[in-house]
DOZABA-490713 format. One record per residue (C-alpha): residue in one letter; x, y, z. Coordinates in Angstrom, 2 decimals, padded with zeros to 5 digits. Each point is the difference from the previous one (the first is absolute). Example, Ala and Ser with C-alpha at 12.3 -4.5 7.8 and 13.67 -1.06 7.14 Angstrom:
2
<r 'A',<012.30,-004.50,007.80>> <r 'S',<001.37,003.44,-000.66>> 
***
This chain:
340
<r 'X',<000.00,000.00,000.00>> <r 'X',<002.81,002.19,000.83>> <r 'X',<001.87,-000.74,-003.32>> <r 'X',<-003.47,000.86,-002.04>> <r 'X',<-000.46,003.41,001.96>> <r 'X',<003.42,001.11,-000.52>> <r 'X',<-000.39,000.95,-003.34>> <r 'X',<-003.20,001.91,000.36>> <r 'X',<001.22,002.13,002.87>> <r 'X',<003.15,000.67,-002.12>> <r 'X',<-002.56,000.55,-003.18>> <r 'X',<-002.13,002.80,002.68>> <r 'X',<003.52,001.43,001.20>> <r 'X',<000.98,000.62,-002.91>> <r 'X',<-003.41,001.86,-001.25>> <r 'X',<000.21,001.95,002.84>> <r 'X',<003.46,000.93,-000.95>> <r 'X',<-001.29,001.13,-003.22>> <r 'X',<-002.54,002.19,001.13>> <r 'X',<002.40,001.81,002.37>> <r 'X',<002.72,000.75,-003.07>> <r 'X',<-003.06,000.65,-001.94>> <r 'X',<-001.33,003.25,002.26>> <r 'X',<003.76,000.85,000.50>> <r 'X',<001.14,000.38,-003.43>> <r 'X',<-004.04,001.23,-000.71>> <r 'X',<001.01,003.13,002.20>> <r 'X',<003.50,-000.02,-001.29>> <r 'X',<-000.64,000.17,-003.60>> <r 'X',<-002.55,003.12,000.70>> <r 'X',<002.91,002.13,001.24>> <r 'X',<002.65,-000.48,-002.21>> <r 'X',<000.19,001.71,-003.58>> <r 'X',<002.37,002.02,-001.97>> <r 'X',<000.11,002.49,002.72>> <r 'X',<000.81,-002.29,003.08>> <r 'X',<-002.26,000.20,002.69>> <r 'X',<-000.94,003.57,-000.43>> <r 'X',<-003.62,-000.63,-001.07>> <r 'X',<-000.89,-002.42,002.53>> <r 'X',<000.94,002.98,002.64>> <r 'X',<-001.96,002.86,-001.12>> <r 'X',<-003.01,-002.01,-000.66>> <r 'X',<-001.70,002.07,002.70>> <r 'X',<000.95,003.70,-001.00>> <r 'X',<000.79,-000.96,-003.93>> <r 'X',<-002.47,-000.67,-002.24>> <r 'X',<002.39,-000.74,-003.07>> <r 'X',<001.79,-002.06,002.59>> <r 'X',<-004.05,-001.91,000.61>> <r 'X',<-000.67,-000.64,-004.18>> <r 'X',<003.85,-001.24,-000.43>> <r 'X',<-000.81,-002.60,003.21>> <r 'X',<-003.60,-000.90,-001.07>> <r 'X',<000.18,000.42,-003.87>> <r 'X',<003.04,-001.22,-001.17>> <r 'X',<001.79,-001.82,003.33>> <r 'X',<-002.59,-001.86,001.52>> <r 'X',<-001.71,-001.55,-003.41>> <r 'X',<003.21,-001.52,-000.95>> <r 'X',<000.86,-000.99,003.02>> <r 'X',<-003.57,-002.22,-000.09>> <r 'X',<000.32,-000.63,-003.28>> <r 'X',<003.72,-001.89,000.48>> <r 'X',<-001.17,-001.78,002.42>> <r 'X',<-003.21,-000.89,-002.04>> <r 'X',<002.07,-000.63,-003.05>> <r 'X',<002.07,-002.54,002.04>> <r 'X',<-002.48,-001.49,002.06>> <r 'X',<-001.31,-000.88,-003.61>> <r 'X',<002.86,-001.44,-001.45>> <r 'X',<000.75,-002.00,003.02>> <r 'X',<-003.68,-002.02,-000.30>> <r 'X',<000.92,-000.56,-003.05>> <r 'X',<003.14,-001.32,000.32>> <r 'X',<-001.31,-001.94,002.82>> <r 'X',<-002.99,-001.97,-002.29>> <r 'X',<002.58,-000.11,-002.78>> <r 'X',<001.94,-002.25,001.67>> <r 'X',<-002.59,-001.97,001.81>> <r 'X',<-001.52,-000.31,-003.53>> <r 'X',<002.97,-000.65,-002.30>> <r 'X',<001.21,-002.47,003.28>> <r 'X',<003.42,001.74,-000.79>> <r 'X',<001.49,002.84,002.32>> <r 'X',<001.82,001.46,-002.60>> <r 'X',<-003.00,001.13,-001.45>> <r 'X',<-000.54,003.73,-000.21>> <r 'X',<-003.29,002.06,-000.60>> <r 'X',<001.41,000.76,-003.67>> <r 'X',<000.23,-003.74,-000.92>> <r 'X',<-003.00,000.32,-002.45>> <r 'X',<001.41,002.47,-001.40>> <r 'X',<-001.81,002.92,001.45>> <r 'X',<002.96,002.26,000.11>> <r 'X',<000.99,-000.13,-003.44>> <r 'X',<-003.48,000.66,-001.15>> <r 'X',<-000.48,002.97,002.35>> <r 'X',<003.61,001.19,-001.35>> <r 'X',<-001.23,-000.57,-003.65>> <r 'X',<-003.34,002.14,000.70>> <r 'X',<002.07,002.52,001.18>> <r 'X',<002.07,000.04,-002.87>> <r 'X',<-002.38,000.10,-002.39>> <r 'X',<-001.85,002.65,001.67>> <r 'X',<003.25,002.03,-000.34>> <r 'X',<000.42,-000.44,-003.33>> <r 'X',<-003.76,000.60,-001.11>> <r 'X',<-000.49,003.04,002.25>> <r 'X',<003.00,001.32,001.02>> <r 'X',<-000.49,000.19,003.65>> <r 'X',<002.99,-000.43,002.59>> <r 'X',<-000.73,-001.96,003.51>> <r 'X',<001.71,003.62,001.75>> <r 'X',<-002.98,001.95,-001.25>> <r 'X',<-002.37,001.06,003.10>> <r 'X',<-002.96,000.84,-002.08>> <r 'X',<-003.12,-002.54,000.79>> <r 'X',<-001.07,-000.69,-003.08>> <r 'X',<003.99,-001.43,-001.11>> <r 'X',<000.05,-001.98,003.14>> <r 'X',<-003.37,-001.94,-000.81>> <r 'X',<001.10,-000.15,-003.06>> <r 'X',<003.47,-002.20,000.89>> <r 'X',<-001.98,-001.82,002.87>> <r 'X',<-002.55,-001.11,-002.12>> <r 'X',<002.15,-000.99,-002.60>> <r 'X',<002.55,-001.76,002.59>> <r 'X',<-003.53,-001.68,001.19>> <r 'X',<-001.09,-001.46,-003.18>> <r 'X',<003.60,-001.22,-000.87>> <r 'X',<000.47,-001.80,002.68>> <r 'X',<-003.59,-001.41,-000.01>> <r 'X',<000.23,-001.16,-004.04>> <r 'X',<003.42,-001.22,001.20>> <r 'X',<-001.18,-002.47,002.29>> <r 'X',<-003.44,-001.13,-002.25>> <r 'X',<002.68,-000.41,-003.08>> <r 'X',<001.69,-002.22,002.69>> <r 'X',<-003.17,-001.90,000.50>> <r 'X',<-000.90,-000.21,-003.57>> <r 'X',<003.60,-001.98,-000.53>> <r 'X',<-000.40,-002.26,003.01>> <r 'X',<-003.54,-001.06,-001.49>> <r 'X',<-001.26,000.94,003.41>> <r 'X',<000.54,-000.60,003.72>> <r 'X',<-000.14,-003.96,-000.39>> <r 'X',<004.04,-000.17,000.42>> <r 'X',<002.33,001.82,002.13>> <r 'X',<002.92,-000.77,-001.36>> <r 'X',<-001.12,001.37,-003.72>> <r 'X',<-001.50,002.68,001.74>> <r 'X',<003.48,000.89,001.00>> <r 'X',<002.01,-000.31,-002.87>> <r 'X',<-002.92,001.93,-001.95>> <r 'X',<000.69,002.85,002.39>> <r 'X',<003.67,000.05,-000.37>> <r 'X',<000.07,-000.37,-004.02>> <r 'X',<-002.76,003.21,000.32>> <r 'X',<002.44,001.92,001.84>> <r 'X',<002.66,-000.46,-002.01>> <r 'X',<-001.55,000.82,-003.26>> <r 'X',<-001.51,003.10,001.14>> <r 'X',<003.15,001.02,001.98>> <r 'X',<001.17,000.10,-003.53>> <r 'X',<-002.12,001.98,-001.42>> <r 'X',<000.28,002.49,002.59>> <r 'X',<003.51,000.11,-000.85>> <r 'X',<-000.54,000.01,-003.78>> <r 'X',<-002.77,003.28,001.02>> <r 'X',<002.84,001.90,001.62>> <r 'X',<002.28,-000.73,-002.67>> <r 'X',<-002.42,001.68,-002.48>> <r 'X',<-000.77,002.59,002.24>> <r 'X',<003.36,001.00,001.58>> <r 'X',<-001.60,003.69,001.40>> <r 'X',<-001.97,-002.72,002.62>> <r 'X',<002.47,-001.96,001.82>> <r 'X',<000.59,002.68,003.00>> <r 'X',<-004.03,-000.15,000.32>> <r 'X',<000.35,-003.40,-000.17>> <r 'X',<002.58,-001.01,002.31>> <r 'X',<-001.78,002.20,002.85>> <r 'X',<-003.08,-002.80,-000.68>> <r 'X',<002.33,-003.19,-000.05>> <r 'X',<001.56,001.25,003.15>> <r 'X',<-003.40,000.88,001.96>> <r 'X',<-000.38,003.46,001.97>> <r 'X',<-002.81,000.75,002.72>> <r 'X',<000.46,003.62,-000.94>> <r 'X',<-003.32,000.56,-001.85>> <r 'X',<-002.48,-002.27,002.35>> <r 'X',<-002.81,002.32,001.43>> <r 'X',<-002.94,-000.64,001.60>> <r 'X',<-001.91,-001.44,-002.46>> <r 'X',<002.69,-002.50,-001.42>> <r 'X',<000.24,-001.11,004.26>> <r 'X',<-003.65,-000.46,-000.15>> <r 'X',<-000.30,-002.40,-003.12>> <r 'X',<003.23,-002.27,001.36>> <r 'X',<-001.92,000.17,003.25>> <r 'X',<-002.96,-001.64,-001.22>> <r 'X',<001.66,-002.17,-002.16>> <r 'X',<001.99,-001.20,002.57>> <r 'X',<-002.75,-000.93,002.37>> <r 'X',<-002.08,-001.83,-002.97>> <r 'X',<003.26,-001.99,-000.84>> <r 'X',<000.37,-000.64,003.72>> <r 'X',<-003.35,-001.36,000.67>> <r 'X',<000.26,-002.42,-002.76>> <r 'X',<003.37,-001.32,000.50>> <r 'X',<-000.57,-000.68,003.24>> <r 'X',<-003.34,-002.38,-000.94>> <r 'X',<002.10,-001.43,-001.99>> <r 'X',<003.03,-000.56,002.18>> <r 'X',<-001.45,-003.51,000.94>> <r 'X',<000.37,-000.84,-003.62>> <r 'X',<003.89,001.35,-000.23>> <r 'X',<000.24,-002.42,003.27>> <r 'X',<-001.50,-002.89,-001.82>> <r 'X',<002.07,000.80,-003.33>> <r 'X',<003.27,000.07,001.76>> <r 'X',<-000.79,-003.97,000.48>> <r 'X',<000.65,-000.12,-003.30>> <r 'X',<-003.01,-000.15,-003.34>> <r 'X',<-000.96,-003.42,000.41>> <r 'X',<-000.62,000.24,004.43>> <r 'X',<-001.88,003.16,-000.76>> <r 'X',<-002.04,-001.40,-002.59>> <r 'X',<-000.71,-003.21,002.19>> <r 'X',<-000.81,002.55,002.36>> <r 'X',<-002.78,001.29,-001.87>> <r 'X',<001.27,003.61,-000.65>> <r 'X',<-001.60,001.19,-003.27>> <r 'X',<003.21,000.74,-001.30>> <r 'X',<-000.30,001.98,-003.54>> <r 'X',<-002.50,002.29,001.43>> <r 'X',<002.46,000.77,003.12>> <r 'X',<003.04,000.27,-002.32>> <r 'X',<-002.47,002.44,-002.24>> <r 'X',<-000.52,002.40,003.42>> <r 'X',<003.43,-000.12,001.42>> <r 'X',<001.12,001.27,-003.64>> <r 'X',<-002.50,002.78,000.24>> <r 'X',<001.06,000.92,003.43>> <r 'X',<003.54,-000.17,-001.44>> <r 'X',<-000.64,001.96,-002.98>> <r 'X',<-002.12,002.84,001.97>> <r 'X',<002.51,000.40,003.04>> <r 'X',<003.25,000.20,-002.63>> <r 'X',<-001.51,002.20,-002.56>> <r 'X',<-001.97,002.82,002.22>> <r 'X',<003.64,000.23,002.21>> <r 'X',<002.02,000.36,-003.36>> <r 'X',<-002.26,002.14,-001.45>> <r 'X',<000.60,002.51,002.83>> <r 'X',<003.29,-000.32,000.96>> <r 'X',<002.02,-001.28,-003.04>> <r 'X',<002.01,-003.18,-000.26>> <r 'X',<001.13,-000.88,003.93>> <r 'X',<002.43,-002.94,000.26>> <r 'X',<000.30,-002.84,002.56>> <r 'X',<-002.94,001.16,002.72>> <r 'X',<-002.25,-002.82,-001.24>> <r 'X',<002.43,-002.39,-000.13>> <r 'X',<001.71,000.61,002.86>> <r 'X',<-003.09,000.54,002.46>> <r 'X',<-000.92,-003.29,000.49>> <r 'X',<003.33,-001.19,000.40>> <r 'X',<000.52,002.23,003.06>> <r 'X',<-003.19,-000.78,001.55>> <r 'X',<000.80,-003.84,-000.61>> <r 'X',<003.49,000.46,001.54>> <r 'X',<-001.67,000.90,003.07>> <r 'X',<-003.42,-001.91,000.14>> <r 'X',<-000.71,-002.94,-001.80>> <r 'X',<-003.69,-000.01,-000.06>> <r 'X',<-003.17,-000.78,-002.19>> <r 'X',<-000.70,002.43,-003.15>> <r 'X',<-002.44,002.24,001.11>> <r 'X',<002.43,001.34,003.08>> <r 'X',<003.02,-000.24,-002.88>> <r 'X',<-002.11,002.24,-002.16>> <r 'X',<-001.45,002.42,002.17>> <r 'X',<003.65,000.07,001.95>> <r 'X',<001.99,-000.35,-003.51>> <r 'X',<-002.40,003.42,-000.82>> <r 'X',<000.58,001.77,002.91>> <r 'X',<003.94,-000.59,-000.31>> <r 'X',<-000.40,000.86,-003.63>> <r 'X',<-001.21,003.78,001.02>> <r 'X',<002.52,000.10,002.80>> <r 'X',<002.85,-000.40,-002.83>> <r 'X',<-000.90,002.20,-002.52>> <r 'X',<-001.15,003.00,002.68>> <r 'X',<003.36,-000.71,001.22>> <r 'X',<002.22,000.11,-003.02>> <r 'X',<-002.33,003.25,-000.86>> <r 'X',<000.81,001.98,002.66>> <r 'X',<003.35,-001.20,000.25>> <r 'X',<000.26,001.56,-003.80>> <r 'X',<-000.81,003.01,000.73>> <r 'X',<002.34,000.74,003.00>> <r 'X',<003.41,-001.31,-001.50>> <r 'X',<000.69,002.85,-001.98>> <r 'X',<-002.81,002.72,000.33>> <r 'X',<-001.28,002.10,-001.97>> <r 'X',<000.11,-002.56,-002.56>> <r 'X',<-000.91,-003.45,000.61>> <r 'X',<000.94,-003.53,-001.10>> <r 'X',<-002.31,-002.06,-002.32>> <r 'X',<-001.47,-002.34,002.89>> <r 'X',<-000.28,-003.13,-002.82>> <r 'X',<004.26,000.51,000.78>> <r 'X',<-000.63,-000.26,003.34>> <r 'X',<-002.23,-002.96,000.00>> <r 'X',<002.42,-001.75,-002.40>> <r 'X',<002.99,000.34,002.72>> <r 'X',<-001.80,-000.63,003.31>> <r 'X',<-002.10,-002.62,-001.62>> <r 'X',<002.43,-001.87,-002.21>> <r 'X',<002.76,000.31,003.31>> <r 'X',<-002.59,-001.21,002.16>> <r 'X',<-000.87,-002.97,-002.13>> <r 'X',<004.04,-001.13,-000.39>> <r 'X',<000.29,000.47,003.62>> <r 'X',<-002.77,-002.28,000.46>> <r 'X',<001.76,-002.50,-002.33>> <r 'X',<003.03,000.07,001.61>> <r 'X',<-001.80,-000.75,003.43>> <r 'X',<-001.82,-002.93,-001.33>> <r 'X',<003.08,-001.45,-002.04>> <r 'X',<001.69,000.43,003.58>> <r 'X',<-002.50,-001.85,002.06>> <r 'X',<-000.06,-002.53,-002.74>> <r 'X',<003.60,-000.50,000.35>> <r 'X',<-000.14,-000.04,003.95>> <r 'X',<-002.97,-002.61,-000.02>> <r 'X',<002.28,-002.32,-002.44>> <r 'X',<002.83,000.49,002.40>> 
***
């Protein structure tokens, strides 16, 4: 009994954890800007210094975390899906569609992802959107379906690489693009406001609520295809949600914030490093950690060298790519030890 509950009181520990760094770095990410902590301490007597805090510092701030708390479910049912924990939210090749939407919308209208003016913005989001959404049903229309994971997979990573290249070819016809370009492919939180928090938001909590009715199906499907079939888990129509949950989750957080590297992969390995537990704690925990990450590497961008700031899909690249070798080092080392 004490072996079973030691997991799930590491599992709640480590939520709680979460929750803590989450209203830290919450509070932390409203103070700090280009101009220090300035803002944050003439909030009272300034009212520039109020906007800057609730207009511009506080929406991103949300929206990070929103962005990563996305990308962290997903990477979470991605690899509870694809049984493989390599697997990233881009595997179907989400990314490379959003990237090709936005490239295409650059070359047909001309717009540039550092333009503030609403009507540009919806204009790359909802072309990001679509592109990653065709993306992933082009993905579907190769695999014939949900039936088989394994072409499901393969389907994903022959989409991505195709349209990967025809991003490339895009900015090698239009050269005047690539700066534009590059800010998307290496993600910014810069232009999230209110509305843009609201939508991830509620996407976030629809993706949520499913997943987690369907975690008892990921736990089944880890068994293996033929256990969870024996088991009587309708299995094409779960596969069908848990890619729409996948698709939704990954496109709505590139879409806002640009092409962010390693949070969905790495989430669920550092909430499974900690807890091992069932999948609906390892998805809700795997999004929480997710959020954590990306608010993290967010703010930490834009205090390293203020005024300007570091693209944070840098950030997330380091931290999570150095967390993940660390974490492969460990386990090669205990694997070594247990030989021994």
């Amino acid at each position: 009994m004490k072996t079973f509950g030691q997991p799930q009181r590491n599992a709640s520990r480590l939520g709680v954890g979460l929750l803590l760094a989450t209203a830290v770095l919450l509070v932390l990410g409203a103070s700090v800007g280009s101009t220090g902590f300035d803002s944050i301490l003439k909030i009272g007597n300034d009212p520039l210094a109020l906007q800057i805090v609730l207009d511009i510092r506080l929406p991103r701030t949300l929206g990070a975390w929103a962005a990563g708390a996305l990308l962290g479910l997903a990477g979470a049912v991605a690899q509870g899906l694809f049984r493989n924990p390599l697997a990233d939210p881009y595997l179907l090749g989400s990314a490379s569609g959003a990237s090709l939407g936005v490239a295409l919308a650059l070359v047909f209208f001309g717009v540039s992802p550092l333009a503030t003016h609403w009507l540009v913005r919806l204009g790359l989001t909802g072309a990001a959107f679509a592109g990653a959404v065709a993306a992933v049903l082009l993905t579907l229309v190769l695999a014939q379906g949900v039936q088989h994971t394994l072409r499901l997979l393969l389907a994903g990573v022959i989409v991505g690489v195709v349209l990967g290249a025809l991003v490339a070819l895009a900015m090698l016809m239009a050269p005047e693009m690539m700066q534009a370009m590059q800010a998307f492919m290496l993600g910014s939180t810069g232009f999230v406001g209110w509305s843009a928090c609201t939508l991830m938001a509620v996407v976030w909590l629809f993706c949520m609520v499913v997943a987690w009715l369907l975690s008892h199906g990921l736990d089944g499907l880890s068994l293996g295809e033929a256990t969870a079939a024996s088991l009587g888990l309708p299995l094409a129509q779960m596969r069908a949600a848990l890619v729409a949950v996948l698709a939704l989750a990954t496109g709505t957080a590139v879409a806002q914030t640009g092409m962010i590297a390693f949070v969905g992969l790495a989430a669920p390995h550092l909430v499974r490093s900690v807890a091992k537990t069932t999948h609906g704690r390892l998805i809700l925990l795997s999004s929480l950690s997710g959020g954590v990450l990306l608010l993290a590497a967010d703010t930490l961008a834009r205090c390293l060298i203020p005024p300007q700031e570091l693209p944070v899909g840098v950030l997330t690249a380091v931290l999570g790519g150095g967390y993940l070798l660390w974490l492969m080092r460990r386990n090669t080392r205990a694997s070594a030890g247990t030989v021994l």
